[in-house]
C-alpha positions in Angstrom: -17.9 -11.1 -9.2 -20.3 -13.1 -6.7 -17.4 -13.6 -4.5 -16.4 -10.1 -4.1 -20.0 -8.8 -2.4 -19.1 -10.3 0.8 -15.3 -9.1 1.1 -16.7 -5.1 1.1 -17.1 -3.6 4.2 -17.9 0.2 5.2 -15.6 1.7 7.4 -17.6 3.7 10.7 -16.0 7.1 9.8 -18.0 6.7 6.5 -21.0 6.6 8.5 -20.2 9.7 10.8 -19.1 12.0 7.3 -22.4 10.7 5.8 -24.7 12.1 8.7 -22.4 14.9 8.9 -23.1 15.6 5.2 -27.0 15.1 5.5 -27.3 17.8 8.2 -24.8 20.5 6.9 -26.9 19.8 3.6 -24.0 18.5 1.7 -25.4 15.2 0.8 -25.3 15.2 -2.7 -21.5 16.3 -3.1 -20.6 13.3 -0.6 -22.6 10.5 -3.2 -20.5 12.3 -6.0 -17.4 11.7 -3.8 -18.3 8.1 -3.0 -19.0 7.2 -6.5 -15.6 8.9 -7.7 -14.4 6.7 -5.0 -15.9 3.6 -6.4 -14.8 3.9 -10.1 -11.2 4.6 -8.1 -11.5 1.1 -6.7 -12.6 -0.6 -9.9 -9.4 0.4 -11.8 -7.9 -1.1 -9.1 -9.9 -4.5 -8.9 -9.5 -5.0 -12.6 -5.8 -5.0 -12.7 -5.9 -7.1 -9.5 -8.1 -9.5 -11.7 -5.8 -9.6 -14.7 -3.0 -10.3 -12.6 -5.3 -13.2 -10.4 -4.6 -11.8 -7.2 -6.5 -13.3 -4.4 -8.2 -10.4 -2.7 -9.7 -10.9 1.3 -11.2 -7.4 1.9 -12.4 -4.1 0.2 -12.6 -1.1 2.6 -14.6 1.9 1.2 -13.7 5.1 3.7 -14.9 8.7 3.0 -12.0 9.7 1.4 -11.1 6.6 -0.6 -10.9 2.9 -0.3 -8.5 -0.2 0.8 -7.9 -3.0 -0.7 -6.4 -5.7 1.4 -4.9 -8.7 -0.4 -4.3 -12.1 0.3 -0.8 -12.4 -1.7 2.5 -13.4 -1.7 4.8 -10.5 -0.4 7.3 -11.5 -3.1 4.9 -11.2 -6.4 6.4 -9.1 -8.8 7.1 -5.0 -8.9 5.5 -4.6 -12.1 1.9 -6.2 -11.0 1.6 -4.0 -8.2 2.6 -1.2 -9.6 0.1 -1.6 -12.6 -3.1 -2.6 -9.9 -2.0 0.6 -7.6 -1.5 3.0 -10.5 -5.4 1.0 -11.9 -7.5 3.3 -8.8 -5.5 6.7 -10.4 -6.3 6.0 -14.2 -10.0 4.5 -13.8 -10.3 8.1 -12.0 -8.9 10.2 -14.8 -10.9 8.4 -17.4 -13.9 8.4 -15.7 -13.6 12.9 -15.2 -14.3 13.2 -18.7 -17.4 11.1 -18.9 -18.0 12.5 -15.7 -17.0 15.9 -15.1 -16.7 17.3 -11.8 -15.0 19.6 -9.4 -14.0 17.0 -6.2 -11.7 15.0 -9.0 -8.7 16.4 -8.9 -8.3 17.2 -5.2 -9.1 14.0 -4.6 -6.3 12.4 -6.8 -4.1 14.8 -5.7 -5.4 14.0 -1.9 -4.8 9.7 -2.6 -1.5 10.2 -4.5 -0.1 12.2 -1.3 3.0 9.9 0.2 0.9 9.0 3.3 0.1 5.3 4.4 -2.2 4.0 3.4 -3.0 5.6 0.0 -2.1 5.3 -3.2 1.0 7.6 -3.4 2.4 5.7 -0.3 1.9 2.3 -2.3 3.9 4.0 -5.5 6.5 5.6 -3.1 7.4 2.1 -1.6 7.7 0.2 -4.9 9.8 3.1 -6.0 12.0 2.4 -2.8 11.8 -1.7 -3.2 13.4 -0.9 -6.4 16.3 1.3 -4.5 16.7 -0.3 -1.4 16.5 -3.2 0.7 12.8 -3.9 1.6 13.8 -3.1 5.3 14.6 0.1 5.0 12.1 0.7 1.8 9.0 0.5 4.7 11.2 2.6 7.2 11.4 5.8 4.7 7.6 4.8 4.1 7.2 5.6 7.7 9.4 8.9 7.7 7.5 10.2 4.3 4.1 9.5 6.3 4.5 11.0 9.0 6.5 14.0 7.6 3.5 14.6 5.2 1.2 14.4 8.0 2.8 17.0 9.8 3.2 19.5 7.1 -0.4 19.1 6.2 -1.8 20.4 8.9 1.0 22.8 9.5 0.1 24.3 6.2 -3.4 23.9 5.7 -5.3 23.6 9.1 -8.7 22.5 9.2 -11.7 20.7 11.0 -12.0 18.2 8.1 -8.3 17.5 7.5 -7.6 16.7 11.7 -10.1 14.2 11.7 -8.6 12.5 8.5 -4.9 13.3 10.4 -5.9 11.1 13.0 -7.4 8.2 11.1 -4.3 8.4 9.2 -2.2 8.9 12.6 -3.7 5.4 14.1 -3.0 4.0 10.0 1.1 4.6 11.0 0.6 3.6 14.6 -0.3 -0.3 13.3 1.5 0.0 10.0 4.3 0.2 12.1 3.4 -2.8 14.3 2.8 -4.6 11.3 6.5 -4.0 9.7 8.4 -7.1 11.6 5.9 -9.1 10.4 5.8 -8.0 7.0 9.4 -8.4 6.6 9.4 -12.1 8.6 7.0 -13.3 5.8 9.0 -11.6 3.0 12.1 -13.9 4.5 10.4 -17.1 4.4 8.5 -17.1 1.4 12.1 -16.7 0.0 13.2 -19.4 1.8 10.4 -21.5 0.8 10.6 -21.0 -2.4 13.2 -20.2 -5.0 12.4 -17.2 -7.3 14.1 -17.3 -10.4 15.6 -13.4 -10.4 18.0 -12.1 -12.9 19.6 -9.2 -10.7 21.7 -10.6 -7.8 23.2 -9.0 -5.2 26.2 -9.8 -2.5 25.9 -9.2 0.9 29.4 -9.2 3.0 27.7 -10.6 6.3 24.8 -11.7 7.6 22.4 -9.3 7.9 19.1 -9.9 6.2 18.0 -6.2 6.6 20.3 -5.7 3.1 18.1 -8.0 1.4 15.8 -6.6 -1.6 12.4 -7.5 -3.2 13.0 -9.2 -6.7 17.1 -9.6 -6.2 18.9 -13.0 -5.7 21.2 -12.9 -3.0 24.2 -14.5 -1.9 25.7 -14.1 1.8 29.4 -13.8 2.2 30.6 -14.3 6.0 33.5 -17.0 7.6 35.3 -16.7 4.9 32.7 -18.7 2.9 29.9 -18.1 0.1 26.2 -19.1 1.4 23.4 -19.2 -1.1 20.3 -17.2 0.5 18.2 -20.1 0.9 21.5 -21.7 3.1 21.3 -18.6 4.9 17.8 -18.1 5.5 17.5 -21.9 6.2 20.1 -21.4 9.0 18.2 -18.3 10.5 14.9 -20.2 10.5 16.5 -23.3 12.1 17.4 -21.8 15.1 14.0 -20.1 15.2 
């Protein structure tokens, strides 16, 4: 537990909502928030410990926190989905110990489909499931920005536009991040061979077809290449 201390960090709008809360006299509310917040993150952290993932930082932000990992893109589904859906049930548990008005907006608020809360995490495992992990962080994209949108269409407010553009700059380098993302989720498979039951056959050679926890074999010149031939022949030339 030592060696998560130094891995937290406090993100700067944190700061501004906490002055903000001392002067419009709303101090006591936000410490209610931030402790929800915190019991959020320990369901989260306790699954990630179970599951002995490697974890490089803990954000804590005024509306909930981030956990950034240090983890192979490749683990599988059910993990993550258990250490995401952790924040979620820690919460609910904790409201009847702890009984207060701020819990269910804000599980309502961190389940929205928005990057980079909780509801976006689900939504994407949901879509590595469906699709090809490519395209799976594309919809992730659309969904975000969508919800965004509608958001403030429907419910405009002072509070909300500031989070809107936190969550705005969130898309903005989630979006830079994706070719890198999906680079490192091709050559950890071609590193190493991950012993998958469902397989899949992709006529061609497009890697963009390729999904998380499915063995795949590429099709093309009127021959049958394993995917570690064809991600071996891709990284060659690179």
């Amino acid at each position: 537990m030592k060696n998560i201390y130094p891995k937290i960090t406090f993100h700067p709008l944190l700061l501004f909502f906490a002055l903000l809360a001392i002067f419009t006299a709303h101090f006591q509310q936000f410490l209610t928030f931030m402790l929800i917040i915190f019991i959020h993150e320990c369901g989260h952290l306790l699954f990630a410990f179970l599951f002995h993932w490697k974890i490089e930082k803990i954000i804590f932000l005024p509306f909930g926190g981030m956990i950034k990992f240090h983890e192979k893109l490749n683990r599988p589904i059910y993990q993550e989905f258990l250490i995401v859906l952790g924040g979620p049930l820690f919460q609910i548990l904790f409201s009847f110990v702890y009984p207060t008005i701020y819990h269910i907006p804000l599980l309502i608020f961190n389940l929205l489909p928005i990057y980079p809360l909780d509801g976006s995490k689900i939504l994407l495992l949901i879509f590595n499931v469906c699709f090809s992990y490519y395209q799976s962080y594309v919809f992730l994209v659309i969904f975000s920005y969508s919800t965004i949108f509608l958001l403030n269409l429907c419910y405009p407010s002072f509070y909300f536009l500031i989070f809107s553009l936190f969550l705005l700059f969130q898309q903005v380098q989630f979006m830079r991040d994706i070719p890198s993302y999906f680079l490192t989720f091709l050559f950890e498979r071609y590193e190493k061979d991950y012993p998958y039951y469902r397989k899949k056959i992709i006529v061609g050679k497009n890697v963009k077809r390729m999904k998380r926890s499915v063995n795949h074999t590429f099709f093309y010149n009127q021959r049958i290449y394993s995917e570690k031939e064809h991600l071996k022949s891709i990284f060659m030339k690179k």
